[in-house]
N, C-alpha and C positions, 0 to 999 in steps of 0.2 A: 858119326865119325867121318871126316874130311880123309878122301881118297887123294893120292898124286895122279895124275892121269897121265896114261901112258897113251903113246903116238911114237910110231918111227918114223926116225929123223929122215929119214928121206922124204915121206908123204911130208911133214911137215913144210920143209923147205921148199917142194914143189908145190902146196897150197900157196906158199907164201910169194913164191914168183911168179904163180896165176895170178895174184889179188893185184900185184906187182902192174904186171902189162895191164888188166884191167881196167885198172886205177887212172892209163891215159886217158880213157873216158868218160872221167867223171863230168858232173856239167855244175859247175863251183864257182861262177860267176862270183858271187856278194861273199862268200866266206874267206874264198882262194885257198881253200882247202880239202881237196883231192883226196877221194878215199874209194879203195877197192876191196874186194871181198872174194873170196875162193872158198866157196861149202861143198863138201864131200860127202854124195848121198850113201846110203848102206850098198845100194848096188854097184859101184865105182866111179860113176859118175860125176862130173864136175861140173856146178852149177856158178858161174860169175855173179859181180853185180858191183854196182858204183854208185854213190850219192847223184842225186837229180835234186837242182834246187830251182826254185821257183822266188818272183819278186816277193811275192805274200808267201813269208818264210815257215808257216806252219804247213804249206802245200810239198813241199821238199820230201825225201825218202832217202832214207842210209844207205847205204852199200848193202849193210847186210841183210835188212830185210828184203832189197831186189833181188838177189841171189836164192832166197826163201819164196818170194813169191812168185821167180820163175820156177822154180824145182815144183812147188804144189801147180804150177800151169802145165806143166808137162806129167801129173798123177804121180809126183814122186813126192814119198809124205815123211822117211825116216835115212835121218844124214847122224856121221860120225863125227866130223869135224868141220872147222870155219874157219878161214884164216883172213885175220884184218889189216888192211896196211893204210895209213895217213901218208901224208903228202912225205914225211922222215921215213926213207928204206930202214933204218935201224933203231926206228924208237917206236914203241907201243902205242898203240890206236887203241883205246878201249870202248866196244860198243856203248851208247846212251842205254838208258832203263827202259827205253820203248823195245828197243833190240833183243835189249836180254827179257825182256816180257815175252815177243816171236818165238825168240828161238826155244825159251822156256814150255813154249807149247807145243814143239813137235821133238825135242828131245831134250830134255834136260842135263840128260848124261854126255851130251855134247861136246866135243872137246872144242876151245878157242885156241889157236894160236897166232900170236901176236910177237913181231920183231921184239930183241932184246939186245941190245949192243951188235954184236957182229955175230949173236946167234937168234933164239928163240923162246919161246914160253909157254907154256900152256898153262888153263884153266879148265875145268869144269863150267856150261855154264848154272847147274845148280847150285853151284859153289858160290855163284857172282850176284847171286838172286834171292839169296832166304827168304822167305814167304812169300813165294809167287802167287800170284793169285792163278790158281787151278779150274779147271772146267765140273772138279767135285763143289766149289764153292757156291755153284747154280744151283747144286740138288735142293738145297734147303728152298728154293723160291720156285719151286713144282716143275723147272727145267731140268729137262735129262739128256745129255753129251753119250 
């Protein structure tokens, strides 16, 4: 049964204008497409991140998985929300399947928030991911998580 996810609207809007300022720093040479990220750990904190692209385009990183892989550098392993913003202040950024595979793995119950016209939106991201591939899917091949 598909949950609505709640988030107040303040936190939201302050994710979103973190990801916002962030977002100048993306390094977007070859796409020119600018993207920031504002993840919200369980303990208050707030972790950034921005797309890094590289010429050999598979070497690149999202916004959001930067913002995940500072938070796990600094021992922090369990976040509430993520807010994504594209180069459009008011139009949805929707993480790729690699993103939502990350963030799948440290909290599923995660909430996304994403520009909607001149507000907002949110997601679930296990909502955005049916059959994530899980760290139980290992047991069967004698690996234990």
């Amino acid at each position: 049964m598909e949950r609505t996810p709640a988030l107040d609207p303040e936190t939201a809007r302050s994710l979103l204008d973190l990801a916002r300022k962030a977002r100048v720093n993306a390094y977007a040479p070859y796409s020119e497409f600018p993207v920031g990220a504002a993840l919200l750990a369980k303990d208050g904190r707030v972790f950034t991140g921005v797309n890094v692209e590289n010429v050999s385009y598979g070497l690149g990183s999202c916004a959001e998985r930067v913002a995940i892989f500072r938070a796990v550098a600094e021992g922090v392993r369990e976040f509430d929300a993520i807010a994504v913003v594209g180069p459009e202040d008011n139009v949805s950024c929707s993480p790729c399947g690699a993103c939502r595979q990350v963030m799948h793995e440290f909290a599923p119950e995660m909430i996304l928030v994403t520009p909607d016209g001149d507000g907002w939106k949110a997601d679930r991201i296990i909502d955005l991911l049916p059959g994530a591939f899980v760290p139980a899917r290992l047991a069967g091949y004698g690996r234990t998580v």
